[in-house]
C-alpha positions as CSV (number, residue, x, y, z in Angstrom):
1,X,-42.1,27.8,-2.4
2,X,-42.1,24.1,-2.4
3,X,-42.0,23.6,-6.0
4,X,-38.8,25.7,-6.4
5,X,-37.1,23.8,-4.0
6,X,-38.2,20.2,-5.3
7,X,-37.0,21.4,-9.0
8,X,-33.4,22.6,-7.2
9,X,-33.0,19.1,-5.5
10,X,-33.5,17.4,-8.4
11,X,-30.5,19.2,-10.0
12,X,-28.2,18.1,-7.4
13,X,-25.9,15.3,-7.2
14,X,-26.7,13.4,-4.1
15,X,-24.3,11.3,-2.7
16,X,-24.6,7.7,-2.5
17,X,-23.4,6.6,1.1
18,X,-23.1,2.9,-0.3
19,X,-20.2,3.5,-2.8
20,X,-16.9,3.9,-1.0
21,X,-13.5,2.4,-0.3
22,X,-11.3,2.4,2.8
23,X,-7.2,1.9,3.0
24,X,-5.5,1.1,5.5
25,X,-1.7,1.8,5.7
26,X,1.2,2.5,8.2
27,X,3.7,0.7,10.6
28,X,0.4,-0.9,12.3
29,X,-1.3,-2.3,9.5
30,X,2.0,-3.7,8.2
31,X,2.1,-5.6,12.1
32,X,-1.6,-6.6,11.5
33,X,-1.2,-7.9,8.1
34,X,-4.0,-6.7,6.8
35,X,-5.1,-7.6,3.3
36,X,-4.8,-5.0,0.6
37,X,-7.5,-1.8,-0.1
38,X,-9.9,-4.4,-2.4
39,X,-10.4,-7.0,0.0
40,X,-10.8,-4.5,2.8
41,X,-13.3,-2.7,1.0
42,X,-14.8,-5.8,0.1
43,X,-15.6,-6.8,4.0
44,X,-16.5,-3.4,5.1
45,X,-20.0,-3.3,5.7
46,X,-19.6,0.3,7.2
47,X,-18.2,2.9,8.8
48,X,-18.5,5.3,11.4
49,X,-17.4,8.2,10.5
50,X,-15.5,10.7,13.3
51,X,-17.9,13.8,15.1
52,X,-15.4,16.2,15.1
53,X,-15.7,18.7,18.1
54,X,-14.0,20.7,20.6
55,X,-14.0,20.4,24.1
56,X,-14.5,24.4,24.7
57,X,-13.7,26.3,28.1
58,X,-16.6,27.1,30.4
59,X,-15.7,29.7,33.2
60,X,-17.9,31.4,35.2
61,X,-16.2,34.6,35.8
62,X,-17.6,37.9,37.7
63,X,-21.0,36.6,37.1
64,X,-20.5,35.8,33.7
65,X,-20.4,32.7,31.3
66,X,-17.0,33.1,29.6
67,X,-16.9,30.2,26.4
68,X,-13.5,29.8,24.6
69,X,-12.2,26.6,21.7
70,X,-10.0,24.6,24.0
71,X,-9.0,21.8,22.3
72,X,-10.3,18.7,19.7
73,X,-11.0,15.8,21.0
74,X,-9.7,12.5,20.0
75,X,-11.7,11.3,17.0
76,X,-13.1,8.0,17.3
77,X,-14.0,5.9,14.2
78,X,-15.8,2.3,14.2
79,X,-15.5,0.3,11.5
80,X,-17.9,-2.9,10.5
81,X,-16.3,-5.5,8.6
82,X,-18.2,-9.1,7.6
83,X,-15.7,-12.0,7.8
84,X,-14.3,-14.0,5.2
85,X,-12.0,-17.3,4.9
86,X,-12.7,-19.1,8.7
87,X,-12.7,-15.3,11.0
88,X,-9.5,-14.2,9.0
89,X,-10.1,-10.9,9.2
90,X,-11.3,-11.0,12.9
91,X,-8.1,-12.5,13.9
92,X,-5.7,-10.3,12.5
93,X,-7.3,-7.3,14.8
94,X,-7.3,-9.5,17.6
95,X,-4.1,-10.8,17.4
96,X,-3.1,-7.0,16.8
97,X,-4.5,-6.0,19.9
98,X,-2.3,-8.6,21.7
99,X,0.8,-7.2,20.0
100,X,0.4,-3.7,20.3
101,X,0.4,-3.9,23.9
102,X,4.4,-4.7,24.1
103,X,5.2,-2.1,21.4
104,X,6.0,1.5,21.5
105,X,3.0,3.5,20.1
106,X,5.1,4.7,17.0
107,X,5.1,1.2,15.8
108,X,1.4,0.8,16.2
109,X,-0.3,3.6,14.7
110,X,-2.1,3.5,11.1
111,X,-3.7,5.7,8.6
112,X,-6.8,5.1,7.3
113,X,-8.1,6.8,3.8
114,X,-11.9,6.7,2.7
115,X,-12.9,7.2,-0.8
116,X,-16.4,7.6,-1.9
117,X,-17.6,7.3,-6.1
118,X,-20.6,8.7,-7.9
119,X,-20.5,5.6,-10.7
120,X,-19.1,2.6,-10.7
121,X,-16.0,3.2,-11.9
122,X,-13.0,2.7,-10.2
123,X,-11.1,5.7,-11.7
124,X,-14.0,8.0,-10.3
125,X,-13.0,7.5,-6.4
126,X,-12.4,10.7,-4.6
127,X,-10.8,10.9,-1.4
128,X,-13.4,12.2,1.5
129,X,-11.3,12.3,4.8
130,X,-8.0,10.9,6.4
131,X,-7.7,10.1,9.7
132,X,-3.9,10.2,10.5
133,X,-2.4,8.2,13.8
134,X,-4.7,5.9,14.6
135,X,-5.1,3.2,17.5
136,X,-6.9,0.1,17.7
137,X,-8.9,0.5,20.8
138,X,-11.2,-2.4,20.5
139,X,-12.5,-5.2,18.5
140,X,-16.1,-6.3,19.1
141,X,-16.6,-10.4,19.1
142,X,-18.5,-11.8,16.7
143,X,-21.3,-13.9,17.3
144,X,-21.8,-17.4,16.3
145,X,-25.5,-18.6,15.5
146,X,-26.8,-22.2,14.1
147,X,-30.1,-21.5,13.5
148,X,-28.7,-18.1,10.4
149,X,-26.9,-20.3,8.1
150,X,-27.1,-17.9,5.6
151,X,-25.9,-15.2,7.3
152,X,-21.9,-13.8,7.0
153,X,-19.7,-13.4,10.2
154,X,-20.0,-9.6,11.2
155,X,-17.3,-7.8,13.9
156,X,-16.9,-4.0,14.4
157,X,-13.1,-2.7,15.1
158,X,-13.0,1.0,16.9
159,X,-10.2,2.8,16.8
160,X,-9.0,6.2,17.7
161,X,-7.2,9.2,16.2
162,X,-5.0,12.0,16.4
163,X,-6.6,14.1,13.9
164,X,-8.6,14.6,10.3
165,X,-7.6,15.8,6.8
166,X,-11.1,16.4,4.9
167,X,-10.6,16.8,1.5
């Protein structure tokens, strides 16, 4: 049975987590001022993606467990950027923060896109999922160390969402 399977795996195309692009777009990244979908890309060291789930309805009714969908929770996304240019990117989010909290929430939601490749090619980017509405909820500090020179600035940016397109 095992030798069937391991000649079907080795027919499939497995993705490679490691090849992917985020965008960023809406009224709230144009108040953030973030950088276009390259340089973005180029700082994102990961992402989270959203556990999509439903809170479902537990009743206990004439001595009975009655389960029902209710509805989606929000979806919750964190994002791991590495810094370039003096904490450029780090500031933008925080000074984002700070401004979102005397604007209406129209003019601070964003959409974010994530595209993942099989090659190396540009053209070959596929769209995976779209979260659509999203908040900045929080951005992690960064921590500053003397003894890793080597190492690149690191901060993680969580946001939340109204909901999901999965392409």
């Amino acid at each position: 049975m095992s030798g069937a399977m391991v000649t079907l795996a080795k027919g499939q195309k497995w993705q490679d987590p490691s090849k992917f692009s985020i965008d960023i777009t809406g009224a709230g990244a144009d108040v953030l001022e973030l950088p276009g979908p390259e340089i973005l890309s180029m700082c994102c060291q990961g992402i989270q993606l959203a556990e999509i789930n439903s809170n479902p309805i537990e009743q206990y009714i004439a001595e009975e467990w009655r389960f029902g969908t209710k509805i989606l929770e929000n979806y919750q996304i964190a994002i791991t950027f590495k810094d370039y240019n003096n904490f450029e990117l780090y500031k933008k989010f925080a000074k984002g923060i700070q401004k979102f909290l005397r604007m209406y929430p129209d003019e601070q939601k964003f959409d974010i896109r994530v595209d993942t490749s099989d090659d190396f090619s540009v053209d070959d980017f596929k769209t995976v999922v779209e979260y659509k509405d999203c908040m900045l909820v929080a951005v992690a500090g960064s921590t500053l160390d003397n003894s890793a020179v080597a190492s690149v600035a690191e901060f993680t940016v969580t946001m939340k969402c109204s909901y999901v397109i999965t392409h």
